[in-house]
N, C-alpha and C positions, 0 to 999 in steps of 0.2 A: 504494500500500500504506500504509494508514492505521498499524496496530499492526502495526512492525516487531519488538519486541524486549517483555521484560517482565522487569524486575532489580529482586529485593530491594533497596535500597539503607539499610544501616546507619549509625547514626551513630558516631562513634569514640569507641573506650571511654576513652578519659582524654581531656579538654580539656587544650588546649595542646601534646598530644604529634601529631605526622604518623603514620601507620600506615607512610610508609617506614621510620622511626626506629626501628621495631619488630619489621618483616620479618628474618626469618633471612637471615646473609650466607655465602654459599657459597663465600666465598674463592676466588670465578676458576674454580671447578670449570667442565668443559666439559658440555653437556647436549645430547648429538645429538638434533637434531629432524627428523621425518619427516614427509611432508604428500605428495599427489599431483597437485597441482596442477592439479586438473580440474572446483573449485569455484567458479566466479564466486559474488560477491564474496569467498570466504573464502580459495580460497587457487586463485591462477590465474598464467598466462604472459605477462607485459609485452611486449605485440608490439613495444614500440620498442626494449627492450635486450633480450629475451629472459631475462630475470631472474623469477626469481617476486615474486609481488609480494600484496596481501589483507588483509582483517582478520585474520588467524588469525598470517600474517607476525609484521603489525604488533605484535598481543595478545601474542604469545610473546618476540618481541624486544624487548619494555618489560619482561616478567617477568623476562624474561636479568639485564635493566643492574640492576633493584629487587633483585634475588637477590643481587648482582654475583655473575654468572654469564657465562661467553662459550657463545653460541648456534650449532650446528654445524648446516647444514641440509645434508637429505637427499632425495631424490626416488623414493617405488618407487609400484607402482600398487597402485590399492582393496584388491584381494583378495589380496595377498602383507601390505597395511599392518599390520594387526590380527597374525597369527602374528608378524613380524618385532620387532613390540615385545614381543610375549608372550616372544620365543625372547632377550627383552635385547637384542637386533642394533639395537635404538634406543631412547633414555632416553624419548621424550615422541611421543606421533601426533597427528594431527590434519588431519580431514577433513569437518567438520560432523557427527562420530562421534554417534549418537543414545544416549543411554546405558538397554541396554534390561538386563533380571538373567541373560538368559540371554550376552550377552557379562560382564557381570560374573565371571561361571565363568572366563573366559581371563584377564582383566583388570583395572586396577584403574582407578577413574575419580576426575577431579577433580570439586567441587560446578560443576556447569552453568553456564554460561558466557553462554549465550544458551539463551532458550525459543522455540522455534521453528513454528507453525503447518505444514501440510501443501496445499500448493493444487495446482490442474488447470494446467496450462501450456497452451495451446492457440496456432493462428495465429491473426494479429488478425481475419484474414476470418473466424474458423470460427463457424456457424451451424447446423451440422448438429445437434448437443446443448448442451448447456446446464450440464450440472450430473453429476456421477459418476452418477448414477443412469440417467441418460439414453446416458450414453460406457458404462455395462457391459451395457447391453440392445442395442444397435445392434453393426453389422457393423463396428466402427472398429479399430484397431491402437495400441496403448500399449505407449510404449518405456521401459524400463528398463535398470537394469545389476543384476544376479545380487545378491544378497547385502545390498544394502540398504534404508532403508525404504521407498524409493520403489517399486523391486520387491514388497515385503511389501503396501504399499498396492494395489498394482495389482491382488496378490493378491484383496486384501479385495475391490475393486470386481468383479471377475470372477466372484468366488465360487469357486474355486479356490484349493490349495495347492500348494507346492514341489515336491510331489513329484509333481505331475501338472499343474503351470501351465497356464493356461491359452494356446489357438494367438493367441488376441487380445494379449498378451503379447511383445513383439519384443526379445529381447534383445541387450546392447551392452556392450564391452568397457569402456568409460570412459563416463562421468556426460555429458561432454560431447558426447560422438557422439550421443546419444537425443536432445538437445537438436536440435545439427544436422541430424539425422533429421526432427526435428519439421519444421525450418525450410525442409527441401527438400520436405515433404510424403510423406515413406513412413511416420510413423507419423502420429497422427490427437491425442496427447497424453502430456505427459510428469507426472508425479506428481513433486514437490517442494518442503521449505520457502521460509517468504516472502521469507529472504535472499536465498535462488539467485534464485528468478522474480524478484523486483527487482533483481540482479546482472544477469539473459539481457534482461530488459526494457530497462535502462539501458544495455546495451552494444550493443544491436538497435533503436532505434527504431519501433516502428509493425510490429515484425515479429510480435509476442507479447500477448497477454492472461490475464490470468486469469478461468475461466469456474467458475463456482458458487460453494459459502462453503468456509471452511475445514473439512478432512477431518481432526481431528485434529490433537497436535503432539508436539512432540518436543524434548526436553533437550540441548544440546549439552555435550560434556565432554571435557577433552585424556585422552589413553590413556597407564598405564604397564604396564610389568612388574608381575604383582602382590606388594605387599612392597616398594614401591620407598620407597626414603627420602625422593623427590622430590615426594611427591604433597601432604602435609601444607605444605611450603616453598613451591607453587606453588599452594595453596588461598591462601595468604596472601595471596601478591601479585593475585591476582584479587578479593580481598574489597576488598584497595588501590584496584586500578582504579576497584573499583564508589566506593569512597569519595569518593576526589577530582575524578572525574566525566569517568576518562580513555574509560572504556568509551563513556561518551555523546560524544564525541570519534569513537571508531572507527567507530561507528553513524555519525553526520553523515557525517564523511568517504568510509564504503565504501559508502553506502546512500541517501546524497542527494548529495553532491557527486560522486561520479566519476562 
C-alpha cells in the first residue's frame, strides 16, 4: 500500500512557541473512551496480554497526557458504539468512525484524523474477478457487518439498498468475522479502508491481496455527545500531533513496523 494516509500538515502560528504550550489543560479531568476493538491496525486485541492495543489507542492516549487529561477505556460492540456516546454513556468513540452528515444528526465529530481510501480485500489465490465491477456481476459472496461503510459499499457494488440488500451480501456480527470468513473461504471479498487491508495483510502473511483500484474514501473522526465541551480541546491536540510529526510516528509504527 503505496498512499496510506493524507494530512494537512500546518505550520505553527507563532515561532518559538510549541503548540503543547498552547493546548487547553483539562486539569486531570477523566474522558471515558470507547472503541470495539475489532479494527486491525486501529484498535484490536494483543494476543500476548490480551490488552487492547492500535493506532487509535495510541492517538487518544497522547491527547489524554497533551490535554493532561486521565484516559478511561471502555469496550462495547459496532452497533450499540454510536447510540452509547450519543446517550453520554461515553465522552469520546472510536472505531475508524467514517464521518458521513447523516451521523452528524446523532453526533458530533472531530476534524479527521486520517483520510482513508476504500479497497477489495480478497485471498491471495483469488483469480476469479479482478476489480468490483467484475465481484458484482459474478455468483461471489461479500461479507460485511450491518451498519457501516463497508456494508454501504457492498451496497453500491451490488446495486442494491438496505432495505432490500442484496443475497450476495453475507452479513457478520463484528468487522472481524467477515475478514475471517474471507480467510476460511465462505465469502469471496470483504470491502475496507487501506489501514485495515494493511493491518489483515500485515498480521496474515501471503493470506490477502488487494484486487482492483481504490473505491472511494473516507474521513476518519473520534465521536462525541453532541454539544460536548471536548470536541474543540481535542481538535487541538490533533492539529499538535499533525505538527510535530507525532501522527507520522503512528503511521510508521501501526502500518509498516508491526
Amino acid at each position: 500500500m503505496k498512499r496510506l494516509l493524507t494530512f494537512a500538515v500546518a505550520a505553527l502560528a507563532l515561532a518559538g512557541v510549541s503548540r503543547a504550550e498552547t493546548l487547553p489543560d483539562l486539569a486531570g479531568r477523566s474522558i471515558v473512551a470507547v472503541t470495539a476493538n475489532d479494527y486491525t491496525p486501529l484498535n484490536f486485541v494483543d494476543k500476548k496480554t490480551g490488552e487492547g492495543i492500535g493506532w487509535e489507542y495510541d492517538a487518544i492516549n497522547e491527547i489524554g497526557k497533551r490535554l493532561n487529561a486521565k484516559i478511561e477505556w471502555k469496550i462495547t460492540s459496532w452497533d450499540t458504539m454510536i447510540e452509547g456516546v450519543r446517550q453520554g454513556l461515553y465522552d469520546v468513540g472510536m472505531d475508524g468512525i467514517s464521518i458521513t452528515d447523516e451521523r452528524k444528526q446523532q453526533i458530533d465529530f472531530t476534524d479527521p484524523y486520517m483520510n482513508s481510501q476504500q479497497f477489495m480485500l480478497v485471498r491471495a489465490d483469488e483469480g476469479r474477478f479482478t476489480d468490483a465491477k467484475s465481484l458484482g456481476a459474478g455468483d461471489f459472496l461479500i461479507g460485511a457487518q450491518s451498519g457501516t461503510t463497508n456494508f454501504y459499499t457492498a451496497l453500491d457494488v451490488t446495486g442494491t439498498d438496505d432495505k432490500n440488500p442484496s443475497p450476495k451480501i453475507k452479513l457478520f456480527d463484528t468487522f472481524g468475522a467477515t475478514v475471517q470468513a474471507l480467510k476460511a473461504g465462505d465469502v469471496d471479498a470483504v470491502f475496507m479502508d487501506n489501514a485495515s487491508a494493511a493491518g489483515y495483510m500485515g498480521a496474515s502473511p501471503n493470506a490477502f491481496k488487494i484486487a482492483g483500484d481504490p473505491i472511494g474514501h473516507d474521513e476518519f473522526g473520534f465521536i462525541f455527545k453532541q454539544g460536548s465541551d471536548l470536541v474543540q480541546p481535542v481538535n487541538a491536540a490533533i492539529r499538535s500531533l499533525k505538527d510535530d510529526g507525532a501522527l507520522d510516528a503512528l503511521n510508521k509504527k501501526w502500518f509498516f513496523d508491526y
